[in-house]
ZANU-180016 format. One line per 10 residues: number of its first residue (from 1); their letters; for each residue x, y, z of C-alpha. Coordinates in Angstrom, 1 decimal. Layout:
N
NUM> a> X:Y:Z ~ ...
//
This chain:
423
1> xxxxxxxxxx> -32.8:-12.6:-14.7 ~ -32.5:-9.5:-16.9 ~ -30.5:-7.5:-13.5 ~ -28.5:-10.4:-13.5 ~ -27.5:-10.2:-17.1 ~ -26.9:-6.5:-16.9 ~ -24.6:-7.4:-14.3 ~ -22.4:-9.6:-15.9 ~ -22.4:-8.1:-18.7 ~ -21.2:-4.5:-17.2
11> xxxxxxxxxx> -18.8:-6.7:-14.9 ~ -17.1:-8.2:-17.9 ~ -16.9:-5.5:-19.9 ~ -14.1:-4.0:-21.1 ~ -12.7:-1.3:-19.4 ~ -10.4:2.1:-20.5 ~ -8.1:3.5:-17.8 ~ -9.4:4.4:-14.5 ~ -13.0:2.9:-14.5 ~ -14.4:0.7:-11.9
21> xxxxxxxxxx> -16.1:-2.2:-12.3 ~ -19.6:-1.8:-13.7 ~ -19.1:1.6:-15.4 ~ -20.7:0.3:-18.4 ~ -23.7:-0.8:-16.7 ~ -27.1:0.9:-18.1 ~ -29.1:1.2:-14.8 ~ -27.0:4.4:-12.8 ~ -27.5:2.7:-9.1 ~ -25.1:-0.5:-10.3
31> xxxxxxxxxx> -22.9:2.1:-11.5 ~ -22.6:3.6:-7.9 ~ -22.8:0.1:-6.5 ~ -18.8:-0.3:-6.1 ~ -18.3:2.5:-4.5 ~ -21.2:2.5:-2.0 ~ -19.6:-1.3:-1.6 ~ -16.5:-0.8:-1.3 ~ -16.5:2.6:1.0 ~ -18.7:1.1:3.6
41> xxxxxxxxxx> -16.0:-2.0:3.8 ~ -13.6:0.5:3.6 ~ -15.4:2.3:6.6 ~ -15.6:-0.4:8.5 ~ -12.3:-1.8:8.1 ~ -10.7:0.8:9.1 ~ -11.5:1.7:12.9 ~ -11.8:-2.2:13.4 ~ -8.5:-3.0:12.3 ~ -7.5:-0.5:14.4
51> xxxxxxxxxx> -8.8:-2.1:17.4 ~ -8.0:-5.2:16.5 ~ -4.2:-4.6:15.7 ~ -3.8:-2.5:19.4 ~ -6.4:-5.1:21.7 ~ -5.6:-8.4:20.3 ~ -2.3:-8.1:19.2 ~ -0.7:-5.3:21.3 ~ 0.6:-3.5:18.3 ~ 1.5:0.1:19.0
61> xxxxxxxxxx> -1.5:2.5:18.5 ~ 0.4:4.7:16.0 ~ 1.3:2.0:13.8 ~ -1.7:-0.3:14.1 ~ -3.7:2.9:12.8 ~ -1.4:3.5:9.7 ~ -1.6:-0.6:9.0 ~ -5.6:0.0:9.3 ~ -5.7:3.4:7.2 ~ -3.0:1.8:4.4
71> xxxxxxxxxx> -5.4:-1.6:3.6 ~ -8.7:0.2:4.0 ~ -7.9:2.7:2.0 ~ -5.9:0.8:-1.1 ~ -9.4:-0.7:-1.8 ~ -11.3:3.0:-2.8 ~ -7.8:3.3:-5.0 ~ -8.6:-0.4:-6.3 ~ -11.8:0.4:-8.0 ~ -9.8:2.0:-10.5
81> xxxxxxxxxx> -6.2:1.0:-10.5 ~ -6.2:-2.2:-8.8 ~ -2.8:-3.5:-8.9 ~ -1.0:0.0:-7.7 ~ -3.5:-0.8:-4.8 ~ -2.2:-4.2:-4.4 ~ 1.3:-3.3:-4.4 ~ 0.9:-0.8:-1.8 ~ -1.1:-3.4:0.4 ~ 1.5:-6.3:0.2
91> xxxxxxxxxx> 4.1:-4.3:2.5 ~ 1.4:-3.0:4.6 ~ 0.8:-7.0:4.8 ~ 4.5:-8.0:5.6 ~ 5.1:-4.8:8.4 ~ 1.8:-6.4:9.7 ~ 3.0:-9.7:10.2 ~ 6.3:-8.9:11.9 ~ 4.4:-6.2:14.0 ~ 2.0:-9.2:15.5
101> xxxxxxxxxx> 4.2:-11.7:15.7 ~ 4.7:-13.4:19.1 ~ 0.7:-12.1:20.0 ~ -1.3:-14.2:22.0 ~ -1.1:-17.7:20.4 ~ -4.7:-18.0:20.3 ~ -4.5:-14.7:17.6 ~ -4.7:-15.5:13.7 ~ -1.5:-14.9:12.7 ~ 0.3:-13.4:9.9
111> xxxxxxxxxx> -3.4:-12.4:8.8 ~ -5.4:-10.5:11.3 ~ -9.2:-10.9:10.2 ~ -9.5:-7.4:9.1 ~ -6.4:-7.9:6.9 ~ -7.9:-11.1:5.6 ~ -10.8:-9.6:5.1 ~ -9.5:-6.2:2.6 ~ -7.0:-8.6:1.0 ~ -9.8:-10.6:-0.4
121> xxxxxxxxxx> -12.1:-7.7:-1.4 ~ -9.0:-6.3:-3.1 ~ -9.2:-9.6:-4.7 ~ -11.9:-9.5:-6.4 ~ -11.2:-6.0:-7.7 ~ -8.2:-7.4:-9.5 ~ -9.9:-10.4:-11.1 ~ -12.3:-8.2:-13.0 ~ -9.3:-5.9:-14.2 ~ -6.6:-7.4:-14.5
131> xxxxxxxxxx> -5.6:-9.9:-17.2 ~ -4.5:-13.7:-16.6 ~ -0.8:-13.5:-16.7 ~ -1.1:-10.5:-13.8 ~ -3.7:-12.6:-11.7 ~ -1.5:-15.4:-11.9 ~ 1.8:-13.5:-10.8 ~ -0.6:-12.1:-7.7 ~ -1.3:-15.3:-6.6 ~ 2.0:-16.8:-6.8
141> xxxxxxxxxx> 3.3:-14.0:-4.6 ~ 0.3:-14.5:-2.1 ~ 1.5:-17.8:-2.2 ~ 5.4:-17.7:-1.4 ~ 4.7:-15.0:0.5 ~ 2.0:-17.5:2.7 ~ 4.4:-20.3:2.3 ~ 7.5:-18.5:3.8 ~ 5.6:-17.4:7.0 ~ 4.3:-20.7:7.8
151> xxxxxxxxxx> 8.1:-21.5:7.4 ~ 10.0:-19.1:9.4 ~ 7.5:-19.6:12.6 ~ 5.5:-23.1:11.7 ~ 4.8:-22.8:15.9 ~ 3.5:-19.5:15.7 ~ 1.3:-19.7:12.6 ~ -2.0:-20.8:12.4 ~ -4.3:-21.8:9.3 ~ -4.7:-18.3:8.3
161> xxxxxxxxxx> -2.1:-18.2:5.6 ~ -3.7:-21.6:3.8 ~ -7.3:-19.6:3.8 ~ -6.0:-17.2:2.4 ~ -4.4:-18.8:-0.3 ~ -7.0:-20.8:-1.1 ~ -9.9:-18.0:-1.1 ~ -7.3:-16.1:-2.9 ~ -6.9:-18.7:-5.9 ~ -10.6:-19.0:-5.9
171> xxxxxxxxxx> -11.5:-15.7:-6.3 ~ -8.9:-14.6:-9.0 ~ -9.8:-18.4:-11.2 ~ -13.2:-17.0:-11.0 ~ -13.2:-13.7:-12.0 ~ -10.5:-15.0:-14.8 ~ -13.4:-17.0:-16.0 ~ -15.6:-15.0:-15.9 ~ -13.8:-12.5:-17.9 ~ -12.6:-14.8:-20.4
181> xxxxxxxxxx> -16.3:-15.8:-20.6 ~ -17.2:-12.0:-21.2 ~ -14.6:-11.7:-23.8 ~ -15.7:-14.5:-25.7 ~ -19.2:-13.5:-26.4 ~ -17.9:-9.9:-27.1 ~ -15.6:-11.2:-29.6 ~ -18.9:-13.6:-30.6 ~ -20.7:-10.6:-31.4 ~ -18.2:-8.4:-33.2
191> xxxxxxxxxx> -17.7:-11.5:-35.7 ~ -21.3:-12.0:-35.6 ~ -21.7:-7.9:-36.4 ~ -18.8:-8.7:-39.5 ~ -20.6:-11.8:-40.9 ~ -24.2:-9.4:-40.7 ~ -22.3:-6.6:-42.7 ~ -20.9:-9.1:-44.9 ~ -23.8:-10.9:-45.8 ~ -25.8:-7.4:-46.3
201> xxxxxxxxxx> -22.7:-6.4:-48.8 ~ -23.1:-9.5:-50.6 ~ -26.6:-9.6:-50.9 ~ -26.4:-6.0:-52.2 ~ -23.8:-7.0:-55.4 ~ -25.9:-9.9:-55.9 ~ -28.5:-8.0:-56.7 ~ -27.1:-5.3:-58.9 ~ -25.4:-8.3:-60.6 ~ -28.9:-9.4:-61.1
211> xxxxxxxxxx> -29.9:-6.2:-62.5 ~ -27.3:-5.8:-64.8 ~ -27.7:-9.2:-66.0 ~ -31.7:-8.0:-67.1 ~ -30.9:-4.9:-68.6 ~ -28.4:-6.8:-70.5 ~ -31.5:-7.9:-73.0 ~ -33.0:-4.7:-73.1 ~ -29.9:-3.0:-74.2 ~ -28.9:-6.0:-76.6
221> xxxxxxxxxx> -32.4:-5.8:-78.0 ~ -31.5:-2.0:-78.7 ~ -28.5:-2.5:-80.1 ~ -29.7:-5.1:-82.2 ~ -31.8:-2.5:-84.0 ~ -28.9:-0.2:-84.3 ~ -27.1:-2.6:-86.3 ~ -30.9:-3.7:-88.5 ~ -31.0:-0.3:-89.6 ~ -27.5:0.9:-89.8
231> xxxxxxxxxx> -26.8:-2.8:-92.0 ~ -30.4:-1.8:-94.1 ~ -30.2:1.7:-94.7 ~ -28.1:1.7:-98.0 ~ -30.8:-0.3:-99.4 ~ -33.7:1.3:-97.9 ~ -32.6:4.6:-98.9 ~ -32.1:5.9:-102.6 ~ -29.0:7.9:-103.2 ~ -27.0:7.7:-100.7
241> xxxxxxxxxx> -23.7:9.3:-101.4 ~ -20.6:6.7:-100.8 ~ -19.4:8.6:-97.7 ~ -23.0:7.7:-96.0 ~ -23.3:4.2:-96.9 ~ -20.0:3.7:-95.4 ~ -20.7:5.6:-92.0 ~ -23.7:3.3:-91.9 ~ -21.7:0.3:-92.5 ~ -19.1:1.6:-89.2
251> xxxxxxxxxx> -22.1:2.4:-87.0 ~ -23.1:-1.7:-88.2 ~ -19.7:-2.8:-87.0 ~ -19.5:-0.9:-83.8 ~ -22.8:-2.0:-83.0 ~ -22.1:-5.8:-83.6 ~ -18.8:-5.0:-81.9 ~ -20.7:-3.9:-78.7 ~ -23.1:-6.6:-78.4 ~ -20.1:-8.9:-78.7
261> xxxxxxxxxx> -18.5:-6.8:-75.7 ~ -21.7:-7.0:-74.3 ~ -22.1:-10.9:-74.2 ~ -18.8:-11.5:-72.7 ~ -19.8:-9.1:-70.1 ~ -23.1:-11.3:-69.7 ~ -20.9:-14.3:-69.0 ~ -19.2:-12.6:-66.3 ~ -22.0:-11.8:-64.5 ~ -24.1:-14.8:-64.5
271> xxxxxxxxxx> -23.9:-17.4:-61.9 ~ -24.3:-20.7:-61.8 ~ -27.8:-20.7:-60.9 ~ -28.7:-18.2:-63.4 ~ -30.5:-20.0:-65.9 ~ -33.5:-18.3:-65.6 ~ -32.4:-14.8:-66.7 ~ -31.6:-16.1:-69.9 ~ -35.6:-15.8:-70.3 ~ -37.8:-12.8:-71.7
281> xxxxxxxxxx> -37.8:-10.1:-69.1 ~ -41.2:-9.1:-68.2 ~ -42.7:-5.6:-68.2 ~ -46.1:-4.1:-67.5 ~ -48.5:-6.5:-69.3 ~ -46.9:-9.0:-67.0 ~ -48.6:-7.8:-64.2 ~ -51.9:-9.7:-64.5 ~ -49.6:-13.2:-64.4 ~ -48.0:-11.8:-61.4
291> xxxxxxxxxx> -51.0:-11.5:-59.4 ~ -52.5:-14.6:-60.5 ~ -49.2:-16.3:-59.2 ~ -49.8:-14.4:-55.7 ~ -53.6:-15.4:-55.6 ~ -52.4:-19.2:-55.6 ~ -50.2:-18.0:-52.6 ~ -53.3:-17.4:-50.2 ~ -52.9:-13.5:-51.0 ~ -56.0:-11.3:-52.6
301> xxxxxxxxxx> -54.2:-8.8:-54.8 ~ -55.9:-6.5:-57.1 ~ -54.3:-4.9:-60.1 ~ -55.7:-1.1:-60.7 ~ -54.3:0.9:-64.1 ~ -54.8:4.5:-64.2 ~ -56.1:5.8:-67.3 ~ -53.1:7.9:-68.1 ~ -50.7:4.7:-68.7 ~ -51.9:3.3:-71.8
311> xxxxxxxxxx> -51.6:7.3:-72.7 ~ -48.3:6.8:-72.0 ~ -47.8:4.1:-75.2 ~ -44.9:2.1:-74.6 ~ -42.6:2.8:-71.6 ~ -39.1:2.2:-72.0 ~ -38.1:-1.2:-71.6 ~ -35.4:0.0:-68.1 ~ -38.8:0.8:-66.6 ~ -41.2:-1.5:-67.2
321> xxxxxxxxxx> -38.9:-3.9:-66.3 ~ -38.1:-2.4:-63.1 ~ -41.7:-1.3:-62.5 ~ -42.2:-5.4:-62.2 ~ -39.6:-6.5:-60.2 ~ -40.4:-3.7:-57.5 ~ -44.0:-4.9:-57.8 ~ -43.0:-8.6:-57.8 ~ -40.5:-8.1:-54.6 ~ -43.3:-6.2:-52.5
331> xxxxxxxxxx> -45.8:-8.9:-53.6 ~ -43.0:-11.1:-52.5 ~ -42.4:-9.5:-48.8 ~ -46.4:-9.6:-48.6 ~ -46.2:-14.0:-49.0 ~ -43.6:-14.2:-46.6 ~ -44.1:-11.2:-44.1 ~ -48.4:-11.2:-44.1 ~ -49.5:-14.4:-45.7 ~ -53.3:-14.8:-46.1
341> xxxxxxxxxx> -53.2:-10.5:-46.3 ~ -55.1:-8.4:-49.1 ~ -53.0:-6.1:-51.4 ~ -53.5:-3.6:-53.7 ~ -51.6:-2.7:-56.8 ~ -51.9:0.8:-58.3 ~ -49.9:2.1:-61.6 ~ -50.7:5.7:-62.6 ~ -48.8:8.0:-64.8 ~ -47.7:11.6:-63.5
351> xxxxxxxxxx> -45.5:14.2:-65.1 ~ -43.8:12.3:-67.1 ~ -43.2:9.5:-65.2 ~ -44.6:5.8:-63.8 ~ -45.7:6.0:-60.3 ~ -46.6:2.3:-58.5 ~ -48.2:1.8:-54.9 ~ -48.2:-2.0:-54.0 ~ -50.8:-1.6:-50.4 ~ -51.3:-4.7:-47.5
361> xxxxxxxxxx> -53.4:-5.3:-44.4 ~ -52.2:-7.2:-41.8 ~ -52.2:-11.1:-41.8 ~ -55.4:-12.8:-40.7 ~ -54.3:-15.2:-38.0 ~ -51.4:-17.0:-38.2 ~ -51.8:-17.8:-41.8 ~ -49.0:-19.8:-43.5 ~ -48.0:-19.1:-47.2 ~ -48.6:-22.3:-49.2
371> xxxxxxxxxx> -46.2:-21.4:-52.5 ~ -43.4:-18.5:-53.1 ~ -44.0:-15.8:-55.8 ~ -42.1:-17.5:-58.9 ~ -39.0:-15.2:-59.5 ~ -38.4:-13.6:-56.4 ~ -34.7:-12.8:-55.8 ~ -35.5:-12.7:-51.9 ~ -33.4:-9.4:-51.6 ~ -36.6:-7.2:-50.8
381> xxxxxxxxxx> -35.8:-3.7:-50.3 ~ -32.5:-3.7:-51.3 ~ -33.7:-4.4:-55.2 ~ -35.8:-2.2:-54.9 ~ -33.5:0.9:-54.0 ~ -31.0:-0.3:-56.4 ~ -34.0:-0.3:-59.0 ~ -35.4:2.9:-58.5 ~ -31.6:4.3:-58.3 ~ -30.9:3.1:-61.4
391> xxxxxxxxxx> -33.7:5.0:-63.2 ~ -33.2:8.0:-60.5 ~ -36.6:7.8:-59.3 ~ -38.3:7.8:-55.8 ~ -39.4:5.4:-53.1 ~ -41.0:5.2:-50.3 ~ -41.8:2.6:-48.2 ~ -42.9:2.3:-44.6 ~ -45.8:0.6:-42.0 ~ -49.3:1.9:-42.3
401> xxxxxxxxxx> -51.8:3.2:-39.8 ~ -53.7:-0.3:-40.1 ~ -51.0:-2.8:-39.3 ~ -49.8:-3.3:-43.0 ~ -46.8:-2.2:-45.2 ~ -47.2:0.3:-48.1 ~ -44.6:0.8:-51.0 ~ -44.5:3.3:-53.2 ~ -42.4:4.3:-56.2 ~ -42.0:7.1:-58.9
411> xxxxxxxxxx> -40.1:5.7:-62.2 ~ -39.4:8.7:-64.5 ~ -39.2:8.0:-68.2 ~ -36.5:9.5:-69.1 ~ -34.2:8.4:-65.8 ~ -33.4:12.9:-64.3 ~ -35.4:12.1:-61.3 ~ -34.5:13.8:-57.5 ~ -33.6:10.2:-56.3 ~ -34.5:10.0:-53.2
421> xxx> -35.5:7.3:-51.5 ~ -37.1:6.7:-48.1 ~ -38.1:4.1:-45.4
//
C-alpha cells in the first residue's frame, strides 16, 4: 500500500519543465520506470509497425518505416514534452491513414494496431502533464479528426476510430482526475502547513501577552514604592532644602503617572478569559503548593532546595516568578505527556544566578492523568523560552537515557546572561 502511495503521489506531482512522470518519486527504480516503460514500447513499436504498415497494408517500405520511426519515437520525446510529441504524431497519423487507405478490407483502418497502440500510450503521458483545458482540446481533435474519417469512407472504415476515441476520453478524464485529485491534497497540505504556522505564531503572542500581563504586578508593586517613598521622604527626612522636597514630589508624579500608563497597558493585554492573572503571582515558596497539586494528578514529584538559595535572600520578583511558571509548565508536560511518572524538582543557586532541573521517568503503563496542574497556560516549551529570554538565561531541555524528559534552566539575578537556549 505504501508503493502504491508513493506512486501516486510522485505521479501527481507537480512537475518543472522537462521532467517525466515520477521524477519526484523517492525510490530511484520508479524514477527510471518511464523510461524503461516507455523505450521497450517504443522498441517494439517500431519494427512492428514497420511490418505491419508494408505486409498488411502494402504501404511502401520507405514510408511505412518513417510512419513507424515518427510515432515510436514521439513517445521517448513525450516523457518530457508531451504535447510537442503529440503534435508531431497527429500528421504522422493523418499521412497514415491516406497511405492505407483502400488495404485489404479485413485491415483496421484509419488506425493500424501499432498506431493505436503509441497513440494511447502517448495518451497517458499527456494526462499526467498537461492541464484540463489542453487535455480537452486533444480530445476534441482525436475526435473530429475520428469523426471526419468515418465520414469521408464510412465503407472503408471500421470500428477502429470509435475505440480510439473512446480509450482516448478515458484515459485523459482519468489522468485529469487524478491530477486534480493530486492537486487538491497538495493544496490541503500547504493550507494545512499555513494554519500549523499560524497557530504556532499565535500561541507564541499569547504567551508573551501572558507574560507581560504577570510582570505587570511585579513592576506596579515596584513602582508603587517609588512613589511611597518619593511621596514620604519630605517628612521622613529633616532639612531638606526646597529644591529636594520638590524633586521628590516630580519623581511621586512620574511614578503615579507610570502606573496609570501602566494599567491602561494591562487593559490592553488582558483577554477575556483572564480573570485569573488579576491574582497574586506566585514565586518560589509556591513551590510546595505546586507539587502538592501534581501529587493529586497521579504524579510523585519531589521538591529538593539547595542550601545556597535561602543564601540567596530574596530573588527578584522577574525570577521567582519565572522560576515557577517554568517549573509549573514542565510539571505540566509531565500530567499530560507521562501521567502516573515520578519527577524530581531541584533549585540550586550558582554564580549569581537560580538554576532549576525539573527530571521524569517514563509512564508506568498506559496511565491516564485524573486532574490538570491548576494554572497551566498549555503552551509548554514555548513559555518557557520566552521566560528564560526574558531574564537572558539558559535552557535546556531534551529526552533522557531512561525514557524520560529532563528540563533544565539557569535564571541570572541580575537578567546579563549568554541566552542561549537548547532542545
Amino acid at each position: 500500500m505504501s508503493l502504491w502511495k508513493e506512486f501516486l503521489r510522485a505521479l501527481t506531482e507537480p512537475l518543472g519543465d522537462h521532467r517525466p512522470p515520477l521524477a519526484t518519486a523517492r525510490r530511484p527504480w520508479l524514477r527510471r520506470a518511464p523510461y524503461v516503460l516507455v523505450l521497450l514500447v517504443a522498441g517494439s513499436l517500431l519494427p512492428t509497425g514497420v511490418v505491419t504498415l508494408v505486409r498488411f497494408h502494402g504501404v511502401d517500405p520507405a514510408l511505412a518505416t518513417a510512419l513507424a520511426a515518427v510515432q515510436a519515437g514521439a513517445l521517448p520525446l513525450a516523457l518530457t514534452r508531451p504535447l510537442p510529441a503529440w503534435r508531431l504524431v497527429v500528421p504522422s497519423v493523418l499521412v497514415g491513414a491516406v497511405a492505407t487507405h483502400g488495404a485489404t478490407a479485413e485491415r483496421s483502418w484509419p488506425w493500424p494496431v501499432t498506431t493505436l497502440l503509441g497513440y494511447l500510450l502517448l495518451m497517458v503521458l499527456l494526462a499526467v502533464r498537461e492541464r484540463g483545458r489542453t487535455l480537452l482540446a486533444v480530445w476534441v481533435v482525436t475526435f473530429l479528426g475520428c469523426g471526419l474519417g468515418r465520414t469521408v469512407s464510412g465503407a472503408h472504415s471500421d470500428g477502429s476510430s470509435v475505440v480510439v476515441t473512446a480509450l482516448s476520453g478515458v484515459v485523459l478524464l482519468l489522468g485529469w482526475s487524478l491530477r486534480g485529485r493530486g492537486e487538491a491534497k497538495r493544496l490541503l497540505a500547504a493550507q494545512e502547513r499555513v494554519s500549523e504556522t499560524e497557530r504556532a505564531r499565535r500561541a507564541l503572542l499569547e504567551e508573551r501577552a501572558r507574560i507581560a500581563r504577570e510582570l505587570h504586578d511585579v513592576v506596579a508593586h515596584h513602582m508603587s514604592v517609588i512613589t511611597v517613598q518619593a511621596d514620604s521622604a519630605p517628612y521622613r527626612i529633616e532639612g531638606l532644602p526646597p529644591a529636594a522636597v520638590e524633586e521628590f514630589g516630580q519623581i511621586a508624579a512620574a511614578a503615579r503617572g507610570s502606573l496609570g500608563e501602566m494599567r491602561r497597558l494591562l487593559g490592553v493585554l488582558r483577554t477575556a478569559d483572564s480573570a485569573a492573572d488579576r491574582a497574586p503571582q506566585p514565586g518560589l515558596a509556591d513551590l510546595p503548593k505546586l507539587l502538592a497539586t501534581v501529587g493529586r494528578a497521579g504524579v510523585r514529584a519531589e521538591l529538593a532546595v539547595g542550601d545556597g538559595v535561602s543564601a540567596l535572600g530574596p530573588v527578584p520578583e522577574a525570577v521567582g516568578l519565572s522560576a515557577y511558571r517554568i517549573v509549573q509548565e514542565a510539571l505540566a508536560n509531565v500530567v499530560r505527556h507521562a501521567p502516573g511518572a515520578a519527577a524530581e524538582v531541584a533549585v540550586t543557586a550558582a554564580d549569581g544566578a537560580l538554576a532549576l532541573a525539573v527530571r521524569n521517568g517514563p509512564p508506568p503503563g498506559r496511565a491516564r492523568a485524573a486532574v490538570e496542574v491548576s494554572g497551566g497556560t498549555g503552551q509548554g516549551l514555548v513559555g518557557m523560552r520566552e521566560r528564560v529570554r526574558l531574564l537572558a538565561g539558559t535552557l535546556d531541555t531534551g529526552p533522557t537515557a531512561g525514557g524520560g524528559y529532563r528540563v533544565t534552566a539557569v535564571l541570572p539575578l541580575d537578567g546579563t546572561g549568554p541566552g542561549e537556549i537548547t532542545a
